[in-house]
Wavefront OBJ file of the C-alpha trace (Angstrom):
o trace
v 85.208 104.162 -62.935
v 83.493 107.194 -62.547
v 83.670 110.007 -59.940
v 80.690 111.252 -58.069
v 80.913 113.412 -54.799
v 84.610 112.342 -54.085
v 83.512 108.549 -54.111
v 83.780 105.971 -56.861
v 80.663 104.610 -58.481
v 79.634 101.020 -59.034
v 81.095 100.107 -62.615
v 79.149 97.961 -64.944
v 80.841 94.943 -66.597
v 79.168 93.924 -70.138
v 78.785 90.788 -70.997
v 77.315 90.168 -74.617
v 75.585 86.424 -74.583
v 75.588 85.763 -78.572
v 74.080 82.411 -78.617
v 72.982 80.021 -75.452
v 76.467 78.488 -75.947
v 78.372 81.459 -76.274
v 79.476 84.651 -75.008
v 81.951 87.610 -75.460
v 82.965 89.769 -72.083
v 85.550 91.325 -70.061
v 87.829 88.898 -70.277
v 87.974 87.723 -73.621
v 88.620 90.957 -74.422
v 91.420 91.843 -72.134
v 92.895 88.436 -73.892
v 92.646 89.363 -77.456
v 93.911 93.237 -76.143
v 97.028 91.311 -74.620
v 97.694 89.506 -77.522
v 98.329 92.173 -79.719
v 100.293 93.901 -77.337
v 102.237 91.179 -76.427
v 102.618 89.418 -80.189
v 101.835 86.026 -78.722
v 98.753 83.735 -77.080
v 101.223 82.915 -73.998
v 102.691 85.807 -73.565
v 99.208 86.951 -73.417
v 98.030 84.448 -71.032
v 100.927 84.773 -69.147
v 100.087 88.777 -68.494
v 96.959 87.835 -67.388
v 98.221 85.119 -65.037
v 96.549 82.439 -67.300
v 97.822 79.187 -68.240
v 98.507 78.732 -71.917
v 96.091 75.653 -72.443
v 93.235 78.560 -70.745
v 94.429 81.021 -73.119
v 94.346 78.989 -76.003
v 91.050 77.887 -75.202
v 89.886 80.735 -74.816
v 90.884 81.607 -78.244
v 89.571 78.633 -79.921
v 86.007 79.342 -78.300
v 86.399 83.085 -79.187
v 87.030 81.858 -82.843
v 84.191 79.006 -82.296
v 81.626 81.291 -81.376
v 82.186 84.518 -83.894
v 82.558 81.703 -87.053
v 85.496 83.649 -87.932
v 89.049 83.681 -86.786
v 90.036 87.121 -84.308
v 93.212 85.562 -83.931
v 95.731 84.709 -86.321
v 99.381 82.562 -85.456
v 102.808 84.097 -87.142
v 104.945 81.014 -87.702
v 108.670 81.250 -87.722
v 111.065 83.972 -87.043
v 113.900 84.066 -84.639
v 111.581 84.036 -81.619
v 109.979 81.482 -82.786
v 106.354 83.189 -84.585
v 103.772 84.250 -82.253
v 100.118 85.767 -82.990
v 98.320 88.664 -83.791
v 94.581 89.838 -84.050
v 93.054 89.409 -87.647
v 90.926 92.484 -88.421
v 87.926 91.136 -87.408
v 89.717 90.618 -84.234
v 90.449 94.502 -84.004
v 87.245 95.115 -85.014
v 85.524 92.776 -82.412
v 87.931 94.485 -79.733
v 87.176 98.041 -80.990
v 83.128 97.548 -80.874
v 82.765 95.777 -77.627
v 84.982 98.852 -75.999
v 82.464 101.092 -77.811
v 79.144 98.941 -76.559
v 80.691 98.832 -73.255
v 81.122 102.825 -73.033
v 77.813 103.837 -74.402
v 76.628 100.980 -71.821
v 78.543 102.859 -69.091
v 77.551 106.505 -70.040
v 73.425 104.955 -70.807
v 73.314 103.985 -66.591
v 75.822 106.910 -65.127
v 72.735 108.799 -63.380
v 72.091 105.110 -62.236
v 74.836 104.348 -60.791
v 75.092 107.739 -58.694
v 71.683 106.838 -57.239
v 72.500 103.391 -56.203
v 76.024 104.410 -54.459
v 74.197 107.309 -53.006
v 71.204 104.683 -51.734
v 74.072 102.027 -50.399
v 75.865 104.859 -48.747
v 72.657 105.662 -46.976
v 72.178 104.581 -43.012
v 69.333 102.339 -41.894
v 66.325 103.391 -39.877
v 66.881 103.623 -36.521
v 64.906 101.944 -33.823
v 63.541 99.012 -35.974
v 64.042 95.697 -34.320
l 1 2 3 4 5 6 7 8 9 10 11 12 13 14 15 16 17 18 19 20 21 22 23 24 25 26 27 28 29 30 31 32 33 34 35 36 37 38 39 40 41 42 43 44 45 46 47 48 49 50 51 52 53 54 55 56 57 58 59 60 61 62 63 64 65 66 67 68 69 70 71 72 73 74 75 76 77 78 79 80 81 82 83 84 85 86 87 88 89 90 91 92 93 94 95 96 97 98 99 100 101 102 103 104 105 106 107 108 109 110 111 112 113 114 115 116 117 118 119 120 121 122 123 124 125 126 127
């Protein structure tokens, strides 16, 4: 969130709606980010205080809705596997972020004029 005069601005969120049925935002992407910093799905949904059934859900639609896997499971190992993003999963990460930013920086001046509107008082003497 950006500065302006001492006070926070509004932030944007972006949503991107691919297809009537489908749609990649905020929190999709704070999943597949928590996966690969966490090496699993439920470790993952467990950061985010998600259940593992919403995680992998969430997964399976992300996968669903892109036609391509962003998340691939690591079977076996002494912990027992786990998962990891695929490339395209990095890369789907990697340009939302940018999209989001160039979003962000594109409605800045916005922003400022809309915090400095709200902060604005209200005629007085109207009834």
């Amino acid at each position: 969130m950006q500065k302006s005069g001492g006070k926070s601005l509004p932030s944007l969120s972006v949503r991107i709606d691919l297809d009537t049925e489908g749609r990649i935002g905020p929190g999709k992407i704070a999943l597949l980010e928590n996966i690969e910093k966490c090496g699993s799905i439920s470790a993952a949904g467990r950061a985010m205080d998600m259940s593992y059934k919403r995680a992998w859900d969430l997964v399976d639609e992300i996968n669903r809705i892109c036609r391509q896997a962003a998340v691939e499971r690591q079977t076996g190992g002494k912990n027992g596997g786990g998962a990891m993003l695929t490339p395209f999963g990095t890369s789907l990460v990697a340009r939302y972020r940018k999209i989001e930013r160039d979003a962000a920086s594109a409605v800045r001046k916005e922003l400022a004029a809309l915090q400095s509107d709200i902060g604005k008082k209200k005629g007085v003497g109207r009834s």
